[in-house]
N, C-alpha and C positions, 0 to 999 in steps of 0.2 A: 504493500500500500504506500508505500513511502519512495522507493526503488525504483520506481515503473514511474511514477509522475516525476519524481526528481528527475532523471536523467533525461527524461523526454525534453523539461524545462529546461533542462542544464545545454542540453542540445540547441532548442530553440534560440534561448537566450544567446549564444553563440552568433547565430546569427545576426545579430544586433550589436557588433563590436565593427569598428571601422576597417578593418582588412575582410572580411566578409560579406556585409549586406553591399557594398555597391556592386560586389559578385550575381548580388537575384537577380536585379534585372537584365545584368547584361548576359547571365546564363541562362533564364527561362528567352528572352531574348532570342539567342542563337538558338535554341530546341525550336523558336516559332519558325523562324527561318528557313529550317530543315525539316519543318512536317508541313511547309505548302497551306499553313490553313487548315490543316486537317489535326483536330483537337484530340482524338486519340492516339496519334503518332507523339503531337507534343508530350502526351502523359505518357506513353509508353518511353521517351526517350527521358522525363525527367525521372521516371523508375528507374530506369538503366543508371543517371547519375548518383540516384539514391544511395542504392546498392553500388558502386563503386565505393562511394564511402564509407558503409558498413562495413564490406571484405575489408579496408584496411583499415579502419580504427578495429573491429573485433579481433584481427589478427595481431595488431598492439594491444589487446588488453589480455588476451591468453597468452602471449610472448611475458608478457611482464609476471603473470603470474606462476607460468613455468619456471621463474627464477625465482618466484616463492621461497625455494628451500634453502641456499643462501641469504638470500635478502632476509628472511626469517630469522633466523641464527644472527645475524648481524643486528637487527635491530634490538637482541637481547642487550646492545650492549649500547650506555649514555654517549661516547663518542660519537657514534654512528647517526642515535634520535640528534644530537644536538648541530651536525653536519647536515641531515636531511630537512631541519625545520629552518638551518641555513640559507638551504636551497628555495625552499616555500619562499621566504624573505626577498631575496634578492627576485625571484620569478613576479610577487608581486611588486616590487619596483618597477620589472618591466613595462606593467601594464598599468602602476600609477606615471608613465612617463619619465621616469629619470634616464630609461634611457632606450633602447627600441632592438631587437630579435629582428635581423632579418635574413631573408633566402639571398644566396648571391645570384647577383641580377641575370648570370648566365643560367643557372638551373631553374630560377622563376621563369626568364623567356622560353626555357624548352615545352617546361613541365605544362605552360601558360597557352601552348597551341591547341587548339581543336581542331580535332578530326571530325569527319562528317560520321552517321550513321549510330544507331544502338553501341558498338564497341566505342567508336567515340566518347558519346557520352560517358561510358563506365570508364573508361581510361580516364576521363575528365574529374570524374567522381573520387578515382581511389587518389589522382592526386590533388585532390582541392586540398586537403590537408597539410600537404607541402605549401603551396603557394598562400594559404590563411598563418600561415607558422605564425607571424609578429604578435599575432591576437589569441589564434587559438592555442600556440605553443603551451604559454605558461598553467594551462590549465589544465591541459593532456600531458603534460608533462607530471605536473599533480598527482594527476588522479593514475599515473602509472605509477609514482612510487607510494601511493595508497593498496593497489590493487597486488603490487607487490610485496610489499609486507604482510597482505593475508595469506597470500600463496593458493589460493582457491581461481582454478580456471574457469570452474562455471560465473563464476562470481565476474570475473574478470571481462570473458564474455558479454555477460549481461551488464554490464555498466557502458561499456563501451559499444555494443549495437546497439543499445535503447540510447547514446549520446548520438547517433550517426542518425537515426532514424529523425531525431528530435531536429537535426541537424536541415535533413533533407526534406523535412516536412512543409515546408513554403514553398520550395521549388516541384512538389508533387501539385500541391493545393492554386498554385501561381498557374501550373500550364493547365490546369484544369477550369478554373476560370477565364475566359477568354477577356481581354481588356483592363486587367485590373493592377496591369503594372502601374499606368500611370497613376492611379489611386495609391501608390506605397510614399508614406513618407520621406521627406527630404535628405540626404543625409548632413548630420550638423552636430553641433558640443555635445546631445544628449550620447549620439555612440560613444564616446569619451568616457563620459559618467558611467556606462554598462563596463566599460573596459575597467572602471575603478571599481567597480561591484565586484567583476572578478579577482580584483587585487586584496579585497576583503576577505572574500573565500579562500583564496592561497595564505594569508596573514591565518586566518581560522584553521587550515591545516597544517601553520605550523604550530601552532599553540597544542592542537591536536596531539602530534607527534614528542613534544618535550612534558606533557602532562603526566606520565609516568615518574619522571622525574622530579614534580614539584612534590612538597607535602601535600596530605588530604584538604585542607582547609583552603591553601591557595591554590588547587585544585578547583575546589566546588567554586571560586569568587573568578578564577583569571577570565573564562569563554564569558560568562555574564556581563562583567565590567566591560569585555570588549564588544561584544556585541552591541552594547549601550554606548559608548564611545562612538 
């Protein structure tokens, strides 16, 4: 109940970061181009996107969890928690702006061409991931070394295709509706503010990951006080 809505949101939400959403329209866009007017082909070719992106965020979230069993063992130990909630830190920096993750500009152009046709689009799909890195990095990046430390691949799995799904869900719902791109919001400061939401979330997993480490009582007070902050 919590799992299945979260990550659908966590997905969605995604798309709402500035390396991303100017992606919709110019990607339901190109599916219009390529099915002629013909609004089953567009949905058929933004399933095909869809599903690019599932195969490879699910294939990074079972990849992360097969290193479960090291990763596991390591995090028994305060150096390791206190090096990973590190990493949270610095990843929300990214994304409150101090300073910016990017693809080098030779593997964005490659990765960044379209091909015509269903395999197209899926080729488009497994690598949107690469080309969104500035935005979505820090928070795939997250949620692998969360998915890691459980060591559960179903788990892992499942967090990562219901993010892909959440992901792809506008650009399914977009070529389905005929006309309604121009009705999509401008892009402007608010993508910004969603990109510091996410830097909140990374800030929350790292507190997460060093809570073992506080006493009980600043334990139960540190997520509270920050949340309210």
């Amino acid at each position: 109940w919590v799992l299945i809505p979260g990550m659908l949101l966590l997905g969605l939400a995604l798309n709402l970061t500035p390396c991303v959403y100017p992606l919709i329209s110019v990607t339901v866009a190109y599916f219009g181009s390529q099915a002629d007017s013909s609004r089953g082909r567009k949905l058929w070719l933004a399933l095909c996107y869809m599903t690019g992106i599932a195969v490879t965020f699910s294939v990074l979230g079972v990849s992360a969890a097969l290193s479960g069993g090291f990763f596991g063992e390591a995090m028994t130990k305060p150096a390791v928690l206190i090096a990973v909630a590190g990493v949270m830190v610095a990843l929300a920096l990214s994304s409150f702006g101090f300073y910016q993750l990017r693809v080098p500009a030779a593997v964005g152009s490659r990765l960044g061409r379209a091909w015509g046709g269903p395999l197209g689009a899926l080729s488009m799909g497994m690598t949107m991931g690469v080309v969104a890195a500035p935005c979505v990095g820090p928070v795939v990046v997250g949620l692998l070394v969360f998915v890691g430390s459980s060591g559960d691949a179903l788990l892992g799995l499942s967090l990562f295709f219901l993010m892909a799904i959440g992901l792809g869900i506008p650009y399914v719902g977009l070529a389905m509706a005929a006309g309604s791109l121009s009705s999509l919001p401008k892009a402007g400061d608010w993508l910004e503010w969603i990109e510091h939401l996410f830097g909140c979330v990374l800030l929350a997993m790292a507190i997460y990951f060093v809570g073992p480490l506080l006493s009980e009582a600043v334990g139960r007070l540190v997520m509270p006080v920050f949340i309210a902050i």
